[in-house]
Backbone as JSON, one array per atom type, in Angstrom:
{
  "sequence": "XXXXXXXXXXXXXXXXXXXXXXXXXXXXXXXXXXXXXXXXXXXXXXXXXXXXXXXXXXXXXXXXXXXXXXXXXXXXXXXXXXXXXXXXXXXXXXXXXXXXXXXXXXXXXXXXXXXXXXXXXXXXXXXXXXXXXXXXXXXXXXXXXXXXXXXXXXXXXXXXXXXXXXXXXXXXXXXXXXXXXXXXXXXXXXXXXXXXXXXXXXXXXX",
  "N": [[-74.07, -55.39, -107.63], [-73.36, -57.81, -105.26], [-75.73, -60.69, -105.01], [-76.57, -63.25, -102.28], [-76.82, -66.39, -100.53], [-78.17, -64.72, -97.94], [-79.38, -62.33, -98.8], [-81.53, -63.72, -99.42], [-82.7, -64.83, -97.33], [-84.99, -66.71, -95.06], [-88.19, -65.49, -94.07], [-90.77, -65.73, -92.98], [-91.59, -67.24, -90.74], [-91.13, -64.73, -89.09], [-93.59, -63.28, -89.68], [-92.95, -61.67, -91.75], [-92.34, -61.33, -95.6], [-90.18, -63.44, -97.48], [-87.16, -62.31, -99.27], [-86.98, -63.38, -102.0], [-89.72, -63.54, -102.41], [-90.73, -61.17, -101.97], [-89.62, -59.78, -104.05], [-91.16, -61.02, -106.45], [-93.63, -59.84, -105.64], [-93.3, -57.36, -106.02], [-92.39, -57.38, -108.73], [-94.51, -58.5, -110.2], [-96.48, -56.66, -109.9], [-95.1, -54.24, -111.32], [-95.29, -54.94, -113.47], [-97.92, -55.45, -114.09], [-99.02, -53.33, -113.92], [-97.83, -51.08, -115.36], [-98.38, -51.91, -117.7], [-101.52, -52.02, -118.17], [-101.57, -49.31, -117.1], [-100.39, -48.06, -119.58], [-101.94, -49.05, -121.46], [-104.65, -48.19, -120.91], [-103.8, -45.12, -121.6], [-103.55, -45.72, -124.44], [-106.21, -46.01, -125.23], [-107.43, -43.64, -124.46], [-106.33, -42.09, -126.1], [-107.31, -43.08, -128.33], [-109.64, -42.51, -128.48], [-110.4, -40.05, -128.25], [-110.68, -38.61, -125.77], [-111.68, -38.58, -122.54], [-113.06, -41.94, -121.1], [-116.09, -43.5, -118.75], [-114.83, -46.66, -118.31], [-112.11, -46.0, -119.52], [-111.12, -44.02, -117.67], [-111.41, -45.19, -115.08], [-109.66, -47.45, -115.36], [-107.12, -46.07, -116.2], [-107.28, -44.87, -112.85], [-107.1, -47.4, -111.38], [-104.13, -48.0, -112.25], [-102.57, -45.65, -111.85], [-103.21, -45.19, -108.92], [-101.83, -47.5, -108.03], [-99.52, -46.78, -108.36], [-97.78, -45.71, -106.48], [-97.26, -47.41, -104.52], [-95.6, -49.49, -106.66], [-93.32, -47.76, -107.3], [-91.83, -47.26, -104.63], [-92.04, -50.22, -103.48], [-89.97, -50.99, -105.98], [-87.84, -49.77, -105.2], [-87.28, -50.47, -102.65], [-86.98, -53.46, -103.42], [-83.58, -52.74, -104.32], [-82.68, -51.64, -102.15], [-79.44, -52.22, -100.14], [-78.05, -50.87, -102.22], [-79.16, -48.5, -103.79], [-79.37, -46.0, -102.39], [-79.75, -42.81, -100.75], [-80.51, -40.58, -102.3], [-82.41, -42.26, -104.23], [-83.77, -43.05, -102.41], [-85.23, -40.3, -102.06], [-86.19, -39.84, -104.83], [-88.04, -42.28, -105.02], [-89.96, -41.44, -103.38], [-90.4, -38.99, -103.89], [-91.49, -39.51, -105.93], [-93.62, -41.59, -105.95], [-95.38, -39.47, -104.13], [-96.28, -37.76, -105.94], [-98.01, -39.32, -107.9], [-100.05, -40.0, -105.76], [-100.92, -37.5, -105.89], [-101.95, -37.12, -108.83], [-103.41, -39.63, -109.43], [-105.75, -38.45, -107.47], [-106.77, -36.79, -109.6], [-108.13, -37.51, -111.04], [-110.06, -39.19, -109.76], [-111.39, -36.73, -109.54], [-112.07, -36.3, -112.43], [-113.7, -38.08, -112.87], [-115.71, -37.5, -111.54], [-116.87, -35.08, -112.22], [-117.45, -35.63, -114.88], [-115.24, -35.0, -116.89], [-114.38, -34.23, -120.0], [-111.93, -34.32, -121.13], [-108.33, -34.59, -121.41], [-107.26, -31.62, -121.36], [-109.21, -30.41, -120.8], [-109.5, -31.3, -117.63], [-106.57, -30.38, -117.37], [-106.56, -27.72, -116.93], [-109.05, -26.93, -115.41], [-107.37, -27.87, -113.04], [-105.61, -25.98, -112.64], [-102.71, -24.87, -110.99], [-101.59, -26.61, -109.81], [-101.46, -28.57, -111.31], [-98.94, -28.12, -113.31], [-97.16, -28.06, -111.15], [-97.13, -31.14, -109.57], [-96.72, -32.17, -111.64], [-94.11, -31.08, -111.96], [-92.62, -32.23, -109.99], [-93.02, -34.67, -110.14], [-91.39, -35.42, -112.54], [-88.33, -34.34, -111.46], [-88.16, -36.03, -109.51], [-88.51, -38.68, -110.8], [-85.72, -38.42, -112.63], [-84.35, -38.48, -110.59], [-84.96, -40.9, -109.1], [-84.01, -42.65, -111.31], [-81.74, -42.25, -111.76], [-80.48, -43.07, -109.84], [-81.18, -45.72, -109.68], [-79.57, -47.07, -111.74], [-76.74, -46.31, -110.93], [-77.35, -48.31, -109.01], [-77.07, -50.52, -110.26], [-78.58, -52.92, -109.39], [-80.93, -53.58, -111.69], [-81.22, -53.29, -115.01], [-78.57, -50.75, -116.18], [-80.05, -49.6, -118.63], [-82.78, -49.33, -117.96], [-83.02, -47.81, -115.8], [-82.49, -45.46, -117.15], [-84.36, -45.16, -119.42], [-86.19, -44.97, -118.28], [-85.34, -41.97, -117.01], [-85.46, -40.72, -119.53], [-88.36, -40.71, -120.2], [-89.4, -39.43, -118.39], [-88.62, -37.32, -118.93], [-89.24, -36.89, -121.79], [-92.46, -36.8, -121.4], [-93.19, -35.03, -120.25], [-92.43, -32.46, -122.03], [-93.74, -33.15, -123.9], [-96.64, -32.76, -123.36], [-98.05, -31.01, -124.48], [-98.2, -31.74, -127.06], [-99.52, -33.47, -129.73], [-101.87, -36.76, -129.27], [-100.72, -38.56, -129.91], [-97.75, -38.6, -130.03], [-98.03, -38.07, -126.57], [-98.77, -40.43, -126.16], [-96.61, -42.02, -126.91], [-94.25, -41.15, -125.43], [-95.19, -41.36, -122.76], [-95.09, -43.94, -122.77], [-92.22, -44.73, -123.22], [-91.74, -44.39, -120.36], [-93.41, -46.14, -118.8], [-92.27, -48.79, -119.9], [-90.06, -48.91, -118.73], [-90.35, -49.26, -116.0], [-91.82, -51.71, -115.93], [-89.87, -53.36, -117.38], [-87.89, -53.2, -114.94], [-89.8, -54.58, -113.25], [-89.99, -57.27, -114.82], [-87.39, -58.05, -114.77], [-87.52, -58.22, -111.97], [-89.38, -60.77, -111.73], [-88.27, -62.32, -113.51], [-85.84, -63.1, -113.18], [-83.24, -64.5, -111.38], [-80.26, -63.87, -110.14], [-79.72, -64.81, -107.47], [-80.56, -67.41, -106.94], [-79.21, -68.67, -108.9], [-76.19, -67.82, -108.09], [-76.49, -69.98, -106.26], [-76.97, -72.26, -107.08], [-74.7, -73.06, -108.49], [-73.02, -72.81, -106.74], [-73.58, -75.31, -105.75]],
  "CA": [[-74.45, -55.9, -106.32], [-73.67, -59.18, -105.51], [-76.61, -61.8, -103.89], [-75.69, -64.15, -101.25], [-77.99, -66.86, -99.99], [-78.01, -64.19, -97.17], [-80.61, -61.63, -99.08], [-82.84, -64.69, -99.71], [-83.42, -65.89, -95.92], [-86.89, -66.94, -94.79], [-88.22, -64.42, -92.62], [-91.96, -66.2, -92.78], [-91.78, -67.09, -89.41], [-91.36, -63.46, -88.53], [-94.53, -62.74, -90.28], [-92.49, -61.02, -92.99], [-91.83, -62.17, -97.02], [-88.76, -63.54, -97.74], [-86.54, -61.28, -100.32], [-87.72, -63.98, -103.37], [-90.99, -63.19, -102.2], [-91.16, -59.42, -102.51], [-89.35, -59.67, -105.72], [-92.08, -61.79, -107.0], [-95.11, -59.3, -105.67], [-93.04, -56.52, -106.83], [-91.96, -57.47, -110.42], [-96.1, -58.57, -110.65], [-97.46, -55.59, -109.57], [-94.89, -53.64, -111.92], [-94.96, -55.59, -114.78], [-98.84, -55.56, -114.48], [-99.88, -52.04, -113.37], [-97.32, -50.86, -116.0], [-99.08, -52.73, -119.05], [-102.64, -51.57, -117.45], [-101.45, -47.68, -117.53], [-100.06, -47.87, -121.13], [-103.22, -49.48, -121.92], [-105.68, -46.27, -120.78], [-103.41, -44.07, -122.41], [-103.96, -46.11, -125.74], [-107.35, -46.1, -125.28], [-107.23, -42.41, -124.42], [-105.88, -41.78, -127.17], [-107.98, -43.8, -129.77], [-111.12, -42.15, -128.52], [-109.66, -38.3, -128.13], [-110.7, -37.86, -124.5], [-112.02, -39.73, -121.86], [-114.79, -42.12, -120.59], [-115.75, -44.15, -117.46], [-114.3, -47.45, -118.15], [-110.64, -45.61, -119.87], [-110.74, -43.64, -116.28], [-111.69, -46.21, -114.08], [-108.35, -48.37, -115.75], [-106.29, -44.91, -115.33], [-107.18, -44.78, -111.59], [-105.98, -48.4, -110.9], [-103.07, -47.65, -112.45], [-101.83, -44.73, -110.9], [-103.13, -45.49, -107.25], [-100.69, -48.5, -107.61], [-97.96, -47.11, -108.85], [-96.89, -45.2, -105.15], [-96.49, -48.99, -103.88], [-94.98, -50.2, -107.26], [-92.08, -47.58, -107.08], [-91.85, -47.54, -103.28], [-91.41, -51.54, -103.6], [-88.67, -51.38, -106.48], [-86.9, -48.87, -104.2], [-86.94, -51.44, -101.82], [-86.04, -54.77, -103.61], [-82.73, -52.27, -104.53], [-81.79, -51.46, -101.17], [-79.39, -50.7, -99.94], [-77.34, -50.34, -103.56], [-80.16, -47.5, -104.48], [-79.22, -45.49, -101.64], [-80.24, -41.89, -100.33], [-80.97, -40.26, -104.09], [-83.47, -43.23, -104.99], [-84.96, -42.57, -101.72], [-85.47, -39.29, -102.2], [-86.54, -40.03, -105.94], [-89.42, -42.6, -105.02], [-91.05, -40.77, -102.42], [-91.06, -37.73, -104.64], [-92.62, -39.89, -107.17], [-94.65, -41.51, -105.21], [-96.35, -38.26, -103.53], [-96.91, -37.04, -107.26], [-98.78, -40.14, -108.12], [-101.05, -39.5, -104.98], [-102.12, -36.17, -106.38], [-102.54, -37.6, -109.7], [-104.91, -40.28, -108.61], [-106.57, -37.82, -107.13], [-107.71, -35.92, -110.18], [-108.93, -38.92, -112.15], [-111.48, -38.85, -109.26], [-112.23, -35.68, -110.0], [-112.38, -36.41, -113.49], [-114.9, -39.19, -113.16], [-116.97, -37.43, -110.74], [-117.39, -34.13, -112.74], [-117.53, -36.06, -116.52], [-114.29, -33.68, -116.85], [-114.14, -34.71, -120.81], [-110.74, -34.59, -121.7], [-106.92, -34.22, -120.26], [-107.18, -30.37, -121.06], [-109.89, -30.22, -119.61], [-109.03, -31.09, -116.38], [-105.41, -29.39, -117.03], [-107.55, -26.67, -116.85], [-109.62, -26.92, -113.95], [-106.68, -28.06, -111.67], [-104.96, -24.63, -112.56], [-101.16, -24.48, -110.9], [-101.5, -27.8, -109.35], [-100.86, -30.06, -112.19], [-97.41, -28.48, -113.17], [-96.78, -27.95, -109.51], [-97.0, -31.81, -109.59], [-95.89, -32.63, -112.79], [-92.53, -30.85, -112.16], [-92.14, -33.21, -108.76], [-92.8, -36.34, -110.48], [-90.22, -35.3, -113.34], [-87.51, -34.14, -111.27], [-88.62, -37.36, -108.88], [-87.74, -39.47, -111.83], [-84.59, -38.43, -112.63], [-83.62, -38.65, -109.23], [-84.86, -42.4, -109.19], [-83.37, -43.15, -112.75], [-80.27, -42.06, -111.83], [-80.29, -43.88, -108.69], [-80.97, -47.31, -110.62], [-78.06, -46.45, -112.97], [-75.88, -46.42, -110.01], [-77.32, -49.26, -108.18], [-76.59, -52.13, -110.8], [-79.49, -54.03, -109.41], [-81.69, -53.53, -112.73], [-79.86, -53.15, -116.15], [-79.04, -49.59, -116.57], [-80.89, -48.88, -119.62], [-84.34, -48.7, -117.23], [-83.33, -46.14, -115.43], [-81.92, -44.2, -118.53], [-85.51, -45.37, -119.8], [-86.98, -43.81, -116.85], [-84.98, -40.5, -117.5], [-85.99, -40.31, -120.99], [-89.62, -41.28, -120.18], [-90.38, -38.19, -117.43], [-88.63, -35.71, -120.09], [-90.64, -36.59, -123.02], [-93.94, -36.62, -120.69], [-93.07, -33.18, -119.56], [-92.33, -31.71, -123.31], [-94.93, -33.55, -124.94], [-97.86, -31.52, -122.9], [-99.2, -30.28, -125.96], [-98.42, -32.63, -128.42], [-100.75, -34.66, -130.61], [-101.88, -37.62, -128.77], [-99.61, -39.7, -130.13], [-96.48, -38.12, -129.13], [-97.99, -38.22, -125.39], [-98.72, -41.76, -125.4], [-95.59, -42.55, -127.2], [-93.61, -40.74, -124.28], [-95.68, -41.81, -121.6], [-94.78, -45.66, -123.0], [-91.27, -44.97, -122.74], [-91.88, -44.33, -118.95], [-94.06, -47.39, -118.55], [-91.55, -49.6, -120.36], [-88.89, -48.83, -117.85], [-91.18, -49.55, -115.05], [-92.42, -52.85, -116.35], [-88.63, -54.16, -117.03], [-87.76, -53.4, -114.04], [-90.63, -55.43, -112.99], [-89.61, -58.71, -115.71], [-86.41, -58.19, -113.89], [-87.82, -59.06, -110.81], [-89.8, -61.35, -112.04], [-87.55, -63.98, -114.46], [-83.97, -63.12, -113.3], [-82.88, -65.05, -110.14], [-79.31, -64.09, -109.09], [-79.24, -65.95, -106.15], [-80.94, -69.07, -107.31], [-78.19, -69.71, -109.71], [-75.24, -68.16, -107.5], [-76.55, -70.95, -105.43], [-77.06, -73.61, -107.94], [-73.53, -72.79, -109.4], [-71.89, -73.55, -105.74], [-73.76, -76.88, -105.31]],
  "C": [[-74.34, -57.41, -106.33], [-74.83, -60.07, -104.29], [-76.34, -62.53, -103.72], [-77.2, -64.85, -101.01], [-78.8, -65.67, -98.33], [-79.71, -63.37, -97.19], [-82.06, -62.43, -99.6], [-83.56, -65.24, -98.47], [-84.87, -65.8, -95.88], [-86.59, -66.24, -93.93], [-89.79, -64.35, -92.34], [-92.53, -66.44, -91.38], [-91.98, -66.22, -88.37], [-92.78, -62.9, -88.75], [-94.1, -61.65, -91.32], [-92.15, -61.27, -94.52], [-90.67, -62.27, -96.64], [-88.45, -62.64, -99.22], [-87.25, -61.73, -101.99], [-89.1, -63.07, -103.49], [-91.59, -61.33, -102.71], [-90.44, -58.89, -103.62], [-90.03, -59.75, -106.38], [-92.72, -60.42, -106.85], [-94.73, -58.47, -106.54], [-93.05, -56.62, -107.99], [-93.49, -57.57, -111.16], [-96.27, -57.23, -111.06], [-96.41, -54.3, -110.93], [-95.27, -53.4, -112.97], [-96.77, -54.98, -115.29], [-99.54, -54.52, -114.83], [-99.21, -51.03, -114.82], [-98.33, -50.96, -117.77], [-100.89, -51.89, -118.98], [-102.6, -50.13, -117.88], [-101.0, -47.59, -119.2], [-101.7, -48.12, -121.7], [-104.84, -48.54, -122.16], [-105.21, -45.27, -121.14], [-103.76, -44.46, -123.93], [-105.16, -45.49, -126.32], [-108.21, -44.78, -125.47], [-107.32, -41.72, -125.56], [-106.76, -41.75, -128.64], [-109.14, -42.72, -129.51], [-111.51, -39.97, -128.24], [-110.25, -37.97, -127.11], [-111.08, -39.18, -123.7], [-113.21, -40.48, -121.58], [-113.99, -43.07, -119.32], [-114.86, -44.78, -117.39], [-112.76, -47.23, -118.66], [-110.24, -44.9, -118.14], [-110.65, -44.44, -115.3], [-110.18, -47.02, -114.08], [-106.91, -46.97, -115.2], [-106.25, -44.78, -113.66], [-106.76, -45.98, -110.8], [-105.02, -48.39, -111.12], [-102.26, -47.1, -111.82], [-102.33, -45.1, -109.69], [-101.91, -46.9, -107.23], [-99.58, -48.16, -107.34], [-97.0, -46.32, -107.32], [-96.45, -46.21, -104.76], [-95.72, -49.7, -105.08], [-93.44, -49.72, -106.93], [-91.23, -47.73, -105.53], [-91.06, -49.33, -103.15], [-90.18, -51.9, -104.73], [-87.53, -50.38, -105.61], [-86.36, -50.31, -102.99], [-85.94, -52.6, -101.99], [-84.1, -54.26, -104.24], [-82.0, -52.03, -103.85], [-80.81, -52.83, -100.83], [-77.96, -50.02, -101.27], [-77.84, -49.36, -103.59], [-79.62, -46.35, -103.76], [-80.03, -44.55, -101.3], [-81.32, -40.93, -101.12], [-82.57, -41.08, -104.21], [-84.19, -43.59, -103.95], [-85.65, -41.72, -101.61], [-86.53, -39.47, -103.88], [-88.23, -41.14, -105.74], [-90.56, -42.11, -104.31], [-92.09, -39.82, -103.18], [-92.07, -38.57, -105.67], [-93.79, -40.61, -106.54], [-96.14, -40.92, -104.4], [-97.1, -37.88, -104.8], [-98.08, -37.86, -107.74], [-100.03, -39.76, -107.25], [-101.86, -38.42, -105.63], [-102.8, -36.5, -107.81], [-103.92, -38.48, -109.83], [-105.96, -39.7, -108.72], [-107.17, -36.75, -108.37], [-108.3, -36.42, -111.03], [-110.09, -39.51, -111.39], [-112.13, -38.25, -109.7], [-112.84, -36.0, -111.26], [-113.52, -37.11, -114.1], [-115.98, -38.37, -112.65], [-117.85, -36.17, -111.49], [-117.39, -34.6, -114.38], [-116.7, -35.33, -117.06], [-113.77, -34.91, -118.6], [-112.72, -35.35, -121.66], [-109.59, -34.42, -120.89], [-106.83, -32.54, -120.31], [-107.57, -29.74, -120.41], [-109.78, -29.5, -118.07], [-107.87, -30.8, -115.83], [-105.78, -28.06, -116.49], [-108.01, -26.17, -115.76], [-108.68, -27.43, -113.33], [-105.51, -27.0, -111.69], [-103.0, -25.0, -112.55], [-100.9, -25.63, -110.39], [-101.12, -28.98, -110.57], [-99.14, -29.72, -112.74], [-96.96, -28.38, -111.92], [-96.41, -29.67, -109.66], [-96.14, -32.44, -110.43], [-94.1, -32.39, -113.01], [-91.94, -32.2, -110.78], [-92.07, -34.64, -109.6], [-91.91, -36.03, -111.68], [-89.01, -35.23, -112.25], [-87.41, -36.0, -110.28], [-87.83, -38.65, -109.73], [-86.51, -39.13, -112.33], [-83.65, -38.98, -111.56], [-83.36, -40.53, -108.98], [-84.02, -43.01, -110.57], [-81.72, -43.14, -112.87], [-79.83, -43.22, -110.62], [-80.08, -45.65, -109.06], [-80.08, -47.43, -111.2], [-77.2, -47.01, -112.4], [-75.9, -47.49, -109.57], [-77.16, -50.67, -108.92], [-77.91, -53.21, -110.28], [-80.08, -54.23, -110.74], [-80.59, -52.98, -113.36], [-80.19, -51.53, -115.99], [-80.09, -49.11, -117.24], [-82.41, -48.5, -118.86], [-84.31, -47.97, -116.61], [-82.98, -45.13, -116.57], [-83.39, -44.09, -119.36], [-86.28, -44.43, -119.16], [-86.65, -42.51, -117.26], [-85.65, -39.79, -118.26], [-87.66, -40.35, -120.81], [-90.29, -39.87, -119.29], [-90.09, -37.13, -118.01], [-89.62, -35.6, -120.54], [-92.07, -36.14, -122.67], [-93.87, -35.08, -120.75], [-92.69, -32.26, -120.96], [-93.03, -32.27, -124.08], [-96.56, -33.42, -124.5], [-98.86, -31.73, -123.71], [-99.08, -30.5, -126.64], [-99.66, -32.9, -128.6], [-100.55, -35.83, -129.26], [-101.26, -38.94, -128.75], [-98.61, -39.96, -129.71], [-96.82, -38.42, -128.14], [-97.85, -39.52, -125.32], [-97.41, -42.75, -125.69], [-94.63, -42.33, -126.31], [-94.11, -41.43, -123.14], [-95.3, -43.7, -121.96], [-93.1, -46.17, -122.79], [-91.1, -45.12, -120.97], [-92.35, -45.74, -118.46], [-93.28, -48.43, -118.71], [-90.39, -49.76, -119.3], [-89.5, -49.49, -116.57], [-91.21, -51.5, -115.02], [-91.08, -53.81, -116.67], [-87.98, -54.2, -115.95], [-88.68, -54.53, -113.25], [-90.42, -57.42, -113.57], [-88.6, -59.07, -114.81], [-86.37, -58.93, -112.8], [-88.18, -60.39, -110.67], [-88.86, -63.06, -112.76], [-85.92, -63.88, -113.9], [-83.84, -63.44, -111.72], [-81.78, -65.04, -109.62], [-79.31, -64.88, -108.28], [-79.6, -66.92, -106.44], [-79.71, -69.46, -108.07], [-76.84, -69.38, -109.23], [-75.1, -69.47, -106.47], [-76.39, -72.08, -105.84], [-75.65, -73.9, -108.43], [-72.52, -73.29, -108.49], [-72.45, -74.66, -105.18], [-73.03, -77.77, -106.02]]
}
């Protein structure tokens, strides 16, 4: 994709960010929310189930991440196309339900992830298959769209398999899978963040 001073205009006056601008929030909010979720899986991990303050960090996490992918969908258009709209939504929606059982989880002291695999019956792979197939869909879509280096969506790919065949691993395996996922996320996010196309196609024709 190439950027033109074009995808940088001010559009402040409209009451809208300019393109820099929602690069910036985005690449934050990736980079950060990313680091954050790895972080309550660690933690997860260390302590072999859950408590408040590991849930509490899990539920900021995931409630973000519908607006993190949602917003790298965005700063992609319209390279990303139809696919990697289809792909964040789905992931997006999945997140929603997720969220939602890390409520639960707090509200009923629901001790562990089996736990509450448990008590949410057909609903968690019901979900779990959407936000896998979801991710492919987006991973592939990034691939295609050259905005972000391949390897993060191929990251991505690899990141909603392993999740989804490492179930019933040891806790290690999960969080080691679930980090590939995060990692993809979170460069996409650096991406946004330190790499300025247009600043230096611009600097390059002054």
């Amino acid at each position: 994709m190439t950027w033109t001073q074009e995808n940088y205009r001010t559009t402040a006056e409209e009451g809208f960010p300019t393109q820099a601008q929602l690069r910036t929030l985005v690449g934050f909010a990736a980079l950060s929310f990313s680091a954050l979720y790895f972080s309550s899986d660690v933690i997860e991990a260390v302590n072999g189930g859950f408590s408040t303050p590991q849930l509490a960090m899990t539920y900021v996490a995931e409630a973000a991440i519908p607006f993190v992918v949602l917003g790298l969908y965005v700063v992609q258009r319209p390279s990303i196309g139809g696919v990697g709209f289809v792909g964040a939504v789905g992931y997006a929606y999945s997140y929603v339900f997720f969220a939602s059982t890390v409520v639960y989880a707090l509200a009923n002291s629901t001790p562990d992830f089996d736990s509450l695999n448990d008590e949410m019956g057909a609903w968690m792979p019901i979900h779990g298959a959407i936000m896998v197939l979801a991710g492919l869909a987006f991973g592939t879509a990034v691939i295609r769209a050259r905005v972000f280096p391949a390897w993060t969506g191929a990251a991505l790919i690899t990141g909603v398999v392993l999740v989804a065949l490492t179930t019933a691993a040891p806790a290690v395996a999960q969080t080691a899978s679930a980090g590939v996922r995060d990692l993809a996320f979170a460069a996409m996010g650096a991406r946004c963040l330190f790499d300025r196309p247009a600043d230096r196609q611009l600097t390059d024709a002054s």
